[in-house]
Every structure is written in structure tokens, then in C-alpha cells.
C-alpha positions in Angstrom: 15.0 66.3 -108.5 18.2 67.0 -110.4 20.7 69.2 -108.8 18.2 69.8 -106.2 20.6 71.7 -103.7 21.6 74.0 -106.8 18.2 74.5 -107.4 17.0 75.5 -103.7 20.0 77.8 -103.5 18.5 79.5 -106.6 15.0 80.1 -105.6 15.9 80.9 -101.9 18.1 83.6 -103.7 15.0 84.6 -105.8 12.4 85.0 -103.1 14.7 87.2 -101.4 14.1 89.9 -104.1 10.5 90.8 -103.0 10.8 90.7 -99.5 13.5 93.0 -99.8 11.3 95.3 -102.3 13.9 94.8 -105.3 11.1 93.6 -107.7 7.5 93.3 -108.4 5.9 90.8 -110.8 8.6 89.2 -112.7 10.7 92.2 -112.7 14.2 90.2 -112.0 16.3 87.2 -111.7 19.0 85.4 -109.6 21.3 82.7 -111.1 23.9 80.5 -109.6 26.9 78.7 -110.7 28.3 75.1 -109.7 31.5 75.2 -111.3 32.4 72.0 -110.8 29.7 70.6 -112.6 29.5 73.4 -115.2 26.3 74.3 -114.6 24.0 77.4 -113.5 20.8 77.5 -112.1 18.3 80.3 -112.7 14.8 81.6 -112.9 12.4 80.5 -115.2 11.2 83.2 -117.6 8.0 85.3 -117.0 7.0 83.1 -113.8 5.1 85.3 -111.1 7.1 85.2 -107.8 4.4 83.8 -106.1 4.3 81.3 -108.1 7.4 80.4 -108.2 9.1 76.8 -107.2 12.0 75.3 -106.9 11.2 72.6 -109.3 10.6 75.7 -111.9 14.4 76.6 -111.6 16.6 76.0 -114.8 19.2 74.3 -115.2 21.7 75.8 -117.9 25.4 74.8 -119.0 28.3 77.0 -120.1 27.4 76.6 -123.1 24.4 78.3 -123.0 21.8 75.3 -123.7 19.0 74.0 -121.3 20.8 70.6 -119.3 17.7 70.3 -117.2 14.2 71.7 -116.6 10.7 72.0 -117.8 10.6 75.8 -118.6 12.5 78.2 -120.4 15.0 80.1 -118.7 15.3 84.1 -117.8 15.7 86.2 -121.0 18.6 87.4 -119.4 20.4 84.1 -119.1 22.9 85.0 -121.7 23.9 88.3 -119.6 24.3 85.7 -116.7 26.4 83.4 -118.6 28.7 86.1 -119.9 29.2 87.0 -116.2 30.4 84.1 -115.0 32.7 83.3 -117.9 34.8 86.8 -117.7 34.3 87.0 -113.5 35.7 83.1 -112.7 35.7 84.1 -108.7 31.6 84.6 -108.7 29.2 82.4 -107.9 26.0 84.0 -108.6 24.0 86.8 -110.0 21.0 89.3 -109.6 19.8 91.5 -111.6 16.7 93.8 -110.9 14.4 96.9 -112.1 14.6 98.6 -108.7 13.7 102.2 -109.0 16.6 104.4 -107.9 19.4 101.8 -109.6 17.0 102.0 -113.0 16.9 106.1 -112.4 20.7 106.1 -112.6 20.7 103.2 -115.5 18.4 105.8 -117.0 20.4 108.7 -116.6 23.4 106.8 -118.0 25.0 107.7 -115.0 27.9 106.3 -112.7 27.3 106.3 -109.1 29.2 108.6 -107.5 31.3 108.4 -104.1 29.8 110.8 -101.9 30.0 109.2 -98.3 31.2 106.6 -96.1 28.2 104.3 -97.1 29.2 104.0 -100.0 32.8 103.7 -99.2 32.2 100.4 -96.9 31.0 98.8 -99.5 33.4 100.3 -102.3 36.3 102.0 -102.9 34.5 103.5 -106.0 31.6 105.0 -108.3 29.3 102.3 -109.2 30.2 102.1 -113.4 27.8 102.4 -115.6 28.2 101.0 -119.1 27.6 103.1 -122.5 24.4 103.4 -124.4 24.3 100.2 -126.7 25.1 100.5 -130.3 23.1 99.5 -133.0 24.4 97.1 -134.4 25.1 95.4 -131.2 21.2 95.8 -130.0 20.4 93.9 -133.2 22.8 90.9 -132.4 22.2 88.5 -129.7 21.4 91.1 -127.8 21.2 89.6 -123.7 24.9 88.4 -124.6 25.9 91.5 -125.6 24.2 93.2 -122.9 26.8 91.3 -120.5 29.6 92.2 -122.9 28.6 95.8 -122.2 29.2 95.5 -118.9 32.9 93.4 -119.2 33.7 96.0 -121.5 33.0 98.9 -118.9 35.3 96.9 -116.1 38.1 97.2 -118.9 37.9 99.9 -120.2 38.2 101.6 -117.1 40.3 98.7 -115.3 37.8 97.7 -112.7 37.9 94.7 -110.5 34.9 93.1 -110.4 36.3 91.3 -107.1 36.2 94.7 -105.6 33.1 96.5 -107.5 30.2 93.7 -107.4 27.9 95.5 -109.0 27.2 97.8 -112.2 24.5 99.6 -114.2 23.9 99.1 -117.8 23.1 102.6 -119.5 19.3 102.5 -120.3 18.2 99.3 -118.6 19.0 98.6 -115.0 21.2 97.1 -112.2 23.4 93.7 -112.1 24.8 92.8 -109.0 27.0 89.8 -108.0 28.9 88.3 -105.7 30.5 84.6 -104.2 27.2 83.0 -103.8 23.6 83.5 -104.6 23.0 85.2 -101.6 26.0 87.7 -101.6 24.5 89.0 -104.9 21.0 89.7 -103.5 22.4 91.3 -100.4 25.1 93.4 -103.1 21.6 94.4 -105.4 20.0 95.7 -102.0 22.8 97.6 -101.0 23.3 98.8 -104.8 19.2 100.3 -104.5 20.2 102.4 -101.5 23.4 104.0 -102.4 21.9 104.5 -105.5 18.6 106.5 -103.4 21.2 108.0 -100.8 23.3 109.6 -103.7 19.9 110.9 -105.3 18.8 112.8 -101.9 21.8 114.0 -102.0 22.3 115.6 -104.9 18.6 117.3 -104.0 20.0 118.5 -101.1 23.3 119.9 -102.3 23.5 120.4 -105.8 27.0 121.2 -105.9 28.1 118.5 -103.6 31.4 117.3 -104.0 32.8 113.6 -103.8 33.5 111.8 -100.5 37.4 112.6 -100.0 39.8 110.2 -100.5 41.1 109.4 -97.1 37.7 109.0 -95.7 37.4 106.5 -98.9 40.6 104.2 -98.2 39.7 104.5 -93.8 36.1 103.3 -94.2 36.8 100.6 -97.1 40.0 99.4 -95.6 38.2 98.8 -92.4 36.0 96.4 -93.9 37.9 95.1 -96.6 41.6 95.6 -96.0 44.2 93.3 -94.7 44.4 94.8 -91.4 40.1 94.7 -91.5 39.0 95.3 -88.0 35.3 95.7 -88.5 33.2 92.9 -86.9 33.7 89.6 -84.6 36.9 87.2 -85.5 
């Protein structure tokens, strides 16, 4: 099998997604990039989960054609391939219909900061795009969907180093990170801020977002150059 490691990386990545209660069905996709070889690998449009193989990943170059496999690839290829052309320091991709990250999609709604959660993974709202134009829906419209998204991160000069994740206004969750697995592990921790910040806008209406010192101490921690969270 060609690009067989690629591959495996991809569907272990995949299966991930309904173990961890992101998707049901076919609701969702992980990709994966081998820059080297300009290449990604993702899943196969419309295949069941439990059906699902590794020899049903797709192999897909940079420039957007089919360079090996038997099936077509995810709808949302061109959203993936976007990606990884504007982002050059990821190395893979999820995106899912979970329900509390498609409620805030929905709502057209950033994310915002309320607690240290959140902070530990980000020093900021998770973004949410604008409501697609038009004539922009009636283009190619899974490219433009990840232009939407690139668009967001400069408009309102985000890193996408630091913010892995972001929610397209409408439609749902994209998540990614330096591999395959960082990006499933980044779309499961998306779906609970995303729940957290719900309950707790039911609990306190007026609540008011997480202050910044609290922000910088618990992202720092994590993230910072003097990071102490963890083993060496």
C-alpha cells in the first residue's frame, strides 16, 4: 500500500472521533499532511466509520487532485487544503458536527474566555468566521469555506500557532494542530469549552470574561517560555 504509514496515521486519527463522541455516521473528517512529499491523506467521502479502512484513505496533492486511492475524498478536502497552505507549521486537520461547537457555529458566535479552562488551552475567544456571502457560497464553495476561516485569523491578527481551532459561522468546528492526533485532541477540547461556556452563560447570564491576569498565569504555565506545567 502506497504511503501506507501516511495512511494509518490518518485513519487512526479518524477512529478517534467516535470514541471520543465528536461524530456519528459520517459526520467528520481528519486529514494529514507529509510535506515532504506534498501530499495529504484524508477520509474518504460518505464512508460509515465502521466501515472505514485504512486502505479507504485518500491520497491528495497540493494541488488539489487525487495522487492515490480508490474513492473519492472528503467534500471538505478543499477546506483542508486551504489550511495547510496559509498554516505551513500544521500537520493535520479535524473538522466535526459536535453539538455544542455547531451551537456556537450556529449562533455565529466567538467563544468567549470565561475561565482558566479555557485559558490553558488559549490565550483567547475561540473566532468565529462571518456568515458566507453569496457570491462566495456559489463559488467553489469548500475552498472558500477555508478562505473564510484565513480571512478571520487576519482580519483580526490571530495566530493560528497559538489558536488551533475556529468555528465557521453556520456550519461547525475546524480544529488543527502538528499532527493528526494533536488536531483530534484540539476538536475534543474545542466541544467542551464550547459546552462549559454554554452552562455558563445559563448559570450567569451576565457573566463577565475571565480576567486578564488569570488569562496570561494559566496560559503561560502551559505555554510560556518559563512553562512549568508537567514532567521535563
Amino acid at each position: 500500500m502506497k504511503f501506507e504509514s501516511l495512511r494509518k496515521e490518518c485513519y487512526e486519527a479518524n477512529m478517534e472521533l467516535p470514541k471520543l463522541g465528536l461524530v456519528i455516521y459520517t459526520f467528520g473528517n481528519v486529514s494529514c499532511i507529509d510535506r515532504k512529499a506534498g501530499v495529504f491523506a484524508i477520509k474518504p467521502s460518505g464512508v460509515d466509520y465502521e466501515k472505514l479502512t485504512p486502505e479507504d484513505i485518500v491520497i491528495v496533492g497540493l494541488d488539489g487532485k487525487v495522487a492515490d486511492g480508490k474513492l473519492r475524498p472528503s467534500s471538505d478536502t478543499n477546506t483542508h487544503l486551504e489550511l495547510y497552505k496559509a498554516f505551513p507549521s500544521i500537520g493535520g486537520i479535524v473538522h466535526t458536527h459536535s453539538t455544542f461547537a455547531v451551537s456556537w457555529a450556529q449562533a455565529a458566535r466567538a467563544v468567549p474566555l470565561y475561565g482558566t479552562t479555557h485559558a490553558d488551552h488559549l490565550a483567547a475567544d475561540i473566532p468565529c468566521t462571518e456568515f458566507m456571502a453569496d457570491d462566495r457560497i456559489r463559488n467553489d464553495y469548500e475552498t472558500e469555506t477555508g478562505l473564510q476561516i484565513i480571512d478571520c485569523f487576519e482580519k483580526h491578527n490571530l495566530n493560528a500557532a497559538e489558536i488551533p481551532m475556529a468555528l465557521v459561522a453556520g456550519h461547525g468546528p475546524f480544529t488543527w494542530g502538528a499532527t493528526a492526533a494533536k488536531a483530534v485532541y484540539h476538536a475534543r477540547v474545542l466541544e467542551e469549552l464550547c459546552k462549559m461556556a454554554f452552562v455558563t452563560e445559563c448559570v450567569n447570564p451576565k457573566v463577565q470574561r475571565l480576567k486578564d491576569s488569570l488569562i496570561q498565569k494559566h496560559y503561560n504555565r502551559k505555554h510560556g517560555k518559563d512553562a512549568y506545567y508537567g514532567q521535563n
